[in-house]
N, C-alpha and C positions, 0 to 999 in steps of 0.2 A: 547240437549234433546227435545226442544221444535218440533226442526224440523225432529226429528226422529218421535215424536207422529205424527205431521203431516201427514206426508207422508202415516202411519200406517192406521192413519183416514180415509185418503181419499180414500185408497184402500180396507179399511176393508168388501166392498159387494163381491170382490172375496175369501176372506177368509173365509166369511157367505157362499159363493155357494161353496167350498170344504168341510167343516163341512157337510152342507146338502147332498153333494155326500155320502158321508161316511154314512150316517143315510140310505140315500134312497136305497144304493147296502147293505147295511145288511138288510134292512127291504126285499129287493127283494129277494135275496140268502136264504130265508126262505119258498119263493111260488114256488111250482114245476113244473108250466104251465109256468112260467118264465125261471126257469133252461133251461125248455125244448125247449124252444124258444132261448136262448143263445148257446143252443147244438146243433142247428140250424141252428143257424148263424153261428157258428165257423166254421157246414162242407161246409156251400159255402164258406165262408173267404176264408180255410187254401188251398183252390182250384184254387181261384183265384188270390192267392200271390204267391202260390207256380207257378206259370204258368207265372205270372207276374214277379219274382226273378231269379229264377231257372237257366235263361241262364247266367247272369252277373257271370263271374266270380271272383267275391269276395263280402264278406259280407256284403250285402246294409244295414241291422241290426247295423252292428256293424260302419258303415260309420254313420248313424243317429246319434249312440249314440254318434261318436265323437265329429257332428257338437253340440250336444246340449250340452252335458260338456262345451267343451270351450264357450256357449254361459253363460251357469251358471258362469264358475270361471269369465269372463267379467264383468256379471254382476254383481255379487257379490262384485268384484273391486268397481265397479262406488259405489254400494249403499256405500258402508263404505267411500268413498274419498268424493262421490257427494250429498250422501243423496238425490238420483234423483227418486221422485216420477214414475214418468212416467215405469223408468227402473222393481221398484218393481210392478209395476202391470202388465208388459211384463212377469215377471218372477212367477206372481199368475195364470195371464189366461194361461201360459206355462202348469205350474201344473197342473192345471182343466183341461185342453181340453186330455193331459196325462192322469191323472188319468180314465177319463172316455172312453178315447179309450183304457184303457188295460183292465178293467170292461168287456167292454162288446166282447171283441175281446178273453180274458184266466181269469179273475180273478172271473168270473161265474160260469170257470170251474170247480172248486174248490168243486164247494157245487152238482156235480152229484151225483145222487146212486152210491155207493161204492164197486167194484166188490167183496169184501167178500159176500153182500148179495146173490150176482147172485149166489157166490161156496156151499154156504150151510147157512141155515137156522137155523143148531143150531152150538152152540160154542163148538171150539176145545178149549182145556185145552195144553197150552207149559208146559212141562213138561221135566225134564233132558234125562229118557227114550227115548221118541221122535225123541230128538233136536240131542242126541248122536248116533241113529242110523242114520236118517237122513247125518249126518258129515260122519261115515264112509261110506256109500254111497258113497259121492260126494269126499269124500278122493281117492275112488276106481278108479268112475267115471275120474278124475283128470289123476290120475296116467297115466289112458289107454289113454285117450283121447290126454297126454302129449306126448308121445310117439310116434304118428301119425305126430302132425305138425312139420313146420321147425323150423330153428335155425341159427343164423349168427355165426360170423367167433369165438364169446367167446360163444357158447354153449346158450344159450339165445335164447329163442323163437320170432320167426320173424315171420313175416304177408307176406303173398302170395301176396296177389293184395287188397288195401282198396276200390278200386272203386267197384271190383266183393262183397264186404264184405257187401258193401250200397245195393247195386240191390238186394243181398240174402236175407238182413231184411226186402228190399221194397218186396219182394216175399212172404215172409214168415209173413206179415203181413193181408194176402190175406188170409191166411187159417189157420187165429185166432179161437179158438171154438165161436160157434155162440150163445151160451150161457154164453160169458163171452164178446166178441166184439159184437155191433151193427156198431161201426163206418166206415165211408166208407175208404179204404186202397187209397192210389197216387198212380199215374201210372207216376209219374215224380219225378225224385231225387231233393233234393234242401237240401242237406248237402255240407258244408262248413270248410273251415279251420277259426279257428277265425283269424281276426284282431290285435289280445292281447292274441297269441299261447308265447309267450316269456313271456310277464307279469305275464300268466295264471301260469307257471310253478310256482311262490311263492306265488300263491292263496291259491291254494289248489282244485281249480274248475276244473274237469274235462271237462264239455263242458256246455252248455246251450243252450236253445229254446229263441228264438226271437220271441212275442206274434206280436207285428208289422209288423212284413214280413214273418212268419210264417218260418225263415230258423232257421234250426239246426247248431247249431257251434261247433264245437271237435278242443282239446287241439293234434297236431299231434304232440308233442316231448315228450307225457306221454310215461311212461313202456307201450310194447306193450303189455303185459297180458290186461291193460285196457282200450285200444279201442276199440277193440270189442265190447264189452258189451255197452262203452258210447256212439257209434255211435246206440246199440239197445236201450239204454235208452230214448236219445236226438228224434230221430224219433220215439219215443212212445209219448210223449208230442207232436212232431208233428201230429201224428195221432188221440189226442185229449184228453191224459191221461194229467190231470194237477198234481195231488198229485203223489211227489216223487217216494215214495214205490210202489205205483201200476204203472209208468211206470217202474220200474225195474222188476214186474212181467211179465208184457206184453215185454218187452224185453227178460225176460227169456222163458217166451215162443215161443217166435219168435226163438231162439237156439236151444231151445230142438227139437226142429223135422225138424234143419234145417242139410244137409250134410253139411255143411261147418265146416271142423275140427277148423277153428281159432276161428268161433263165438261159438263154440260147449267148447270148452277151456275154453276161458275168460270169459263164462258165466259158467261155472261150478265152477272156480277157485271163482269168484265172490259169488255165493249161498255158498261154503266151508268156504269162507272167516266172510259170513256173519252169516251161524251159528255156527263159533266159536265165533267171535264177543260176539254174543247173547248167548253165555255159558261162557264167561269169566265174566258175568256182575254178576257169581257167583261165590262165591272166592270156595268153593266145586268143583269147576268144573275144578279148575288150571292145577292139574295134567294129567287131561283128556286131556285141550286143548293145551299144551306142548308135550302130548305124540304124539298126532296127528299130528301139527307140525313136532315130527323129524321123524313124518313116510310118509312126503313128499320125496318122489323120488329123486334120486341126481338131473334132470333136473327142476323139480319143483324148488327146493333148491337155483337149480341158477334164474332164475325167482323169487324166493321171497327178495333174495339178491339185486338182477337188482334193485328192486322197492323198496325197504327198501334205499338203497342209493340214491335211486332218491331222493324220500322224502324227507332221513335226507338231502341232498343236498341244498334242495330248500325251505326245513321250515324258519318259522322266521315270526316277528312281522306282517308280511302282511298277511301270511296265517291265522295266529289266528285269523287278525281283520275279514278278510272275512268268516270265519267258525261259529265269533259269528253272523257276519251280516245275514248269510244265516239260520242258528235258529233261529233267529228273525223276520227273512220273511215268514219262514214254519210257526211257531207258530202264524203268524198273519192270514194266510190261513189256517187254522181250520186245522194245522198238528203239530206233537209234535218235531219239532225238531231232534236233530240228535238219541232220543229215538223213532221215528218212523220205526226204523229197525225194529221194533219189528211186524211193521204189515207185514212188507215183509216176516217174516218167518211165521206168520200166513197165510196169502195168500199159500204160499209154502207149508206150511203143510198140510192145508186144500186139494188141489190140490190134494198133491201126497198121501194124505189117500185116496181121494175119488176115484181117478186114481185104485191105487190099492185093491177096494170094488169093480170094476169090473170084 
């Protein structure tokens, strides 16, 4: 015991400079001449990594994060066997110099002006009316849209070419509305297969950004209904959208006006999905989003099937742990968790009211 306090002691001014981190990036994340200085930095960053990464083929992201796990469970070893001072203050200034290169590199990004402000200035009301025209819509939408692309040898929707899929969002990201993007779009891809594409399947994680190397990483043995979408999601946070829901906006708009029948699909499937989601969370609304459901198309059908089985396939103890880990991350970046769907259909409503006030 004695030599536990020890060690705790003598290391305790790296513990003093992590607490102070934390005081100083919320006290900062509150001034706007700072944001905007962080919004700054990010777009020479994500320029100069993405130029810097890009040609490697394979995830230098996810290479990092390997060496530093096993540098953690090592350490972690010695401190319980050795009680080795030295060890835990290797693995304090690890933390600090991390925590403060992801601060200032995405975790600033967090606290930008909110694209709801840019969409309108007074508040839309969700309401069942809305949410339920909205659904048939994109029920519509769906149907036609499903029609169009291909399908392998069980009927099952399949992807044309994923590399033409990347270059189409890198395009399509070019001619964002300029009243909803200021950020500057790449002229270089730096999408990736993750590392932990096998792992990821009992996550639950469809892909992630890499704040460090600025690469986007996608799960390629998801249902292809969802890569589409996650490779427009994944390069929306590269293009410098941090909060979830607004890169799935910005990815959906990158779809909506793009020809590509496959992103045109899984980002529709995707808004349908989400606001039935967001109308089951009313038990009133059951029978609606049941009927909707069986008025998916036999090829939808099979597409929802593909994915239902994936899932139940690959649920279990790890997924849950990672689904509460990741609520727990959003809600610590000023977002609500997996109830932040709800700003994505605001975003979406707001949108396509004011779309069609034109």
């Amino acid at each position: 015991m004695d030599t536990n306090k020890n060690i705790f002691i003598k290391n305790k001014l790296w513990a003093i400079i992590l607490v102070a981190q934390f005081l100083l990036f919320y006290i900062l994340s509150k001034i706007e001449f700072v944001i905007n200085f962080f919004s700054n930095l990010f777009e020479w960053k994500k320029k100069f990594h993405v130029q810097l990464f890009s040609g490697l083929g394979f995830s230098v992201g996810d290479a990092i994060y390997t060496i530093v796990l096993l540098f953690l469970i090592v350490s972690i070893i010695n401190l319980i066997r050795k009680k080795n001072s030295l060890t835990l203050k290797r693995v304090l200034i690890l933390i600090n110099v991390t925590y403060f290169i992801y601060q200032c590199f995405w975790g600033m990004l967090y606290f930008q002006p909110l694209i709801i402000k840019k969409l309108s200035n007074k508040e839309v009301k969700i309401n069942n009316s809305n949410l339920k025209n909205l659904t048939i819509k994109y029920l519509e939408l769906c149907k036609d849209t499903r029609e169009k692309v291909s399908e392998d040898k069980n009927g099952v929707f399949r992807i044309n070419n994923i590399q033409n899929l990347e270059y189409e969002i890198l395009s399509q990201q070019k001619h964002l509305p300029g009243y909803i993007n200021e950020k500057k779009s790449l002229e270089i891809l730096s999408v990736k297969s993750s590392l932990y594409n096998g792992f990821m399947n009992y996550t639950g994680i469809l892909g992630y950004y890499n704040p460090f190397t600025a690469e986007s990483q996608f799960n390629p043995h998801l249902p292809p209904t969802n890569i589409p979408f996650t490779l427009a999601h994944e390069m929306s946070h590269q293009l410098g959208y941090a909060k979830e829901q607004e890169a799935s906006f910005i990815a959906y708009l990158c779809a909506k006006n793009s020809n590509n029948i496959d992103l045109q699909y899984s980002s529709q499937l995707y808004v349908l999905k989400s606001l039935l989601r967001a109308l089951s969370k009313n038990i009133n609304n059951k029978d609606f989003v049941l009927k909707s459901i069986s008025q998916y198309s036999e090829k939808m059908q099979r597409d929802r099937k593909y994915e239902l089985d994936f899932y139940e396939k690959n649920e279990g103890v790890i997924s849950d742990f990672f689904g509460m880990t990741n609520d727990l991350f959003l809600k610590s970046n000023q977002q609500d968790g997996k109830i932040t769907y709800s700003y994505f259909i605001n975003l979406l409503l707001i949108y396509e009211t004011k779309k069609e006030s034109y």
